[in-house]
C-alpha positions in Angstrom: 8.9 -6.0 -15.2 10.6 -4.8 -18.3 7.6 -2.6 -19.1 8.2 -0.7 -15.9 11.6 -0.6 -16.1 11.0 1.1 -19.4 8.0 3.5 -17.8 10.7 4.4 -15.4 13.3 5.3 -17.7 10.7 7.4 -19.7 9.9 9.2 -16.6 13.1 10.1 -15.0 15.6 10.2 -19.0 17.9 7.9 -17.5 19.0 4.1 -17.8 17.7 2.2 -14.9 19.6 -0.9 -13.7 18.9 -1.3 -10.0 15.5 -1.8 -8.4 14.0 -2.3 -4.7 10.7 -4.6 -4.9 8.4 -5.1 -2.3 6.3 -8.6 -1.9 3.3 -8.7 -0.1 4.5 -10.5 3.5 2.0 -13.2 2.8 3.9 -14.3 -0.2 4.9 -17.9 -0.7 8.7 -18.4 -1.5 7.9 -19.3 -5.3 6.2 -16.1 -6.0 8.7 -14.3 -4.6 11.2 -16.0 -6.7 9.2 -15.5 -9.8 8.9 -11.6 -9.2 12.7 -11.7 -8.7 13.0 -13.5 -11.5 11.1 -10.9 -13.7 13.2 -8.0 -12.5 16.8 -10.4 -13.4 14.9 -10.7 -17.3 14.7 -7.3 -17.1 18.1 -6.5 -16.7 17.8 -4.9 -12.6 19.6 -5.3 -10.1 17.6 -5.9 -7.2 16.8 -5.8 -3.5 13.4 -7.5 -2.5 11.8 -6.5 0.7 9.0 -7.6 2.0 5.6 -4.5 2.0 6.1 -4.1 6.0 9.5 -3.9 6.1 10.2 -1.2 2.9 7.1 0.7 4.9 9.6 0.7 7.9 12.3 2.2 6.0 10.6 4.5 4.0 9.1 6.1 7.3 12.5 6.8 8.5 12.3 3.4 11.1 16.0 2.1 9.7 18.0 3.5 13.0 14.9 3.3 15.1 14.8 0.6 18.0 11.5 -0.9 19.2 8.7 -3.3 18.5 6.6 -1.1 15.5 2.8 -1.6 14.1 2.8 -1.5 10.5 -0.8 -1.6 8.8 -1.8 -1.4 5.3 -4.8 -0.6 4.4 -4.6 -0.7 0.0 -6.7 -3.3 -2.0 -6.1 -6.1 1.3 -5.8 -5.1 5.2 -2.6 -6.1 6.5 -1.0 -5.7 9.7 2.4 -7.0 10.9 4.5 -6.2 14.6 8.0 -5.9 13.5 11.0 -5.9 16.1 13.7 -3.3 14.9 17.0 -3.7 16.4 20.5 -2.8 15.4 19.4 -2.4 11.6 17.6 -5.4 11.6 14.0 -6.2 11.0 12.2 -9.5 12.8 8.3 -9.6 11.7 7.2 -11.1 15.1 3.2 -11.2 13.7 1.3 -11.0 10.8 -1.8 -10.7 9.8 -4.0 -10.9 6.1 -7.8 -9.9 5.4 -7.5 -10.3 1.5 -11.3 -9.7 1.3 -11.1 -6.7 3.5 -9.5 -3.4 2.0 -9.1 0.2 1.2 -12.2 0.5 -0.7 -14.4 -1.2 2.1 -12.8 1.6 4.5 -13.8 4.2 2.0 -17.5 2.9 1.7 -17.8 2.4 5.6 -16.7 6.5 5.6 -18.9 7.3 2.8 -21.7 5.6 5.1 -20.6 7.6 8.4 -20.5 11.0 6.1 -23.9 10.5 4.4 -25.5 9.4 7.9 -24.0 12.3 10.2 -25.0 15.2 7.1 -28.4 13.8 7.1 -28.7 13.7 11.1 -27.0 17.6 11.5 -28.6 18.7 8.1 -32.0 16.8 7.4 -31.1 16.6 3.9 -30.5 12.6 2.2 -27.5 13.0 0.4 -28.0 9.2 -1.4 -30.8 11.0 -2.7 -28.8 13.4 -4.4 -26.1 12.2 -6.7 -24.7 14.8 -8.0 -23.1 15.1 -3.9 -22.5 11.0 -4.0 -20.0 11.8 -7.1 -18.8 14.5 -5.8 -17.7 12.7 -2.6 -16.4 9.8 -4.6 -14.3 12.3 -6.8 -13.1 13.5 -3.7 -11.6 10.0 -2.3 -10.3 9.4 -5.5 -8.3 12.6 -5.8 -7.2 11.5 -2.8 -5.9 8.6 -3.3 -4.1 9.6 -6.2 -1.6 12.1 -3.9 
């Protein structure tokens, strides 16, 4: 946690002392606490939110009433129903695939792309792959925005 304290502080020229972590929801309480811990070691002040919840507020959902989807599709699938109501956030389900992910949604896309150009344009692009690294470099420039 110090390290990226001191990546942050590089970045933006200023002292950082406060920090809001995120926690993936399927967290037990004692790796929460050690992550906590980390950021206290490392001088911060800190708010810890679970990954559904700081989604929420990061997409505006803070003053928002209603029952909310929130899925993540990064290195694990997650999805979680969360009931928002006077400020307050209730996860009311969860759900976990940590052996399903983003990358498994980009090869099942890579699949459907390489199928549906060789059905419209007769042409195999797995057998070309100069185009299979060129439509990888694309997904990863993408991910990187």
């Amino acid at each position: 946690m110090a390290n990226i304290k001191q990546t942050a502080e590089s970045y933006i020229g200023k002292s950082v002392s406060k920090a809001f972590v995120t926690f993936p929801l399927w967290f037990t309480d004692e790796q929460v606490c050690v992550i906590m811990n980390a950021g206290r070691m490392a001088g911060l002040a800190q708010k810890g939110f679970q990954q559904p919840i700081a989604a929420a507020i990061s997409y505006g959902l803070l003053n928002k009433e209603g029952l909310f989807a929130v899925v993540d599709l990064g290195g694990t699938f997650d999805a979680s129903v969360l009931k928002i109501s006077n400020g307050t956030f209730d996860i009311k389900g969860r759900s976990t695939d940590k052996y399903l992910g983003g990358e498994d949604f980009d090869i099942a896309l890579l699949v459907y792309l390489v199928s549906d150009f060789k059905r419209a344009e007769a042409i195999d692009l797995t057998k070309i792959k100069l185009a299979l690294g060129r439509l990888t470099c694309v997904k990863q420039l993408r991910m990187q925005k």
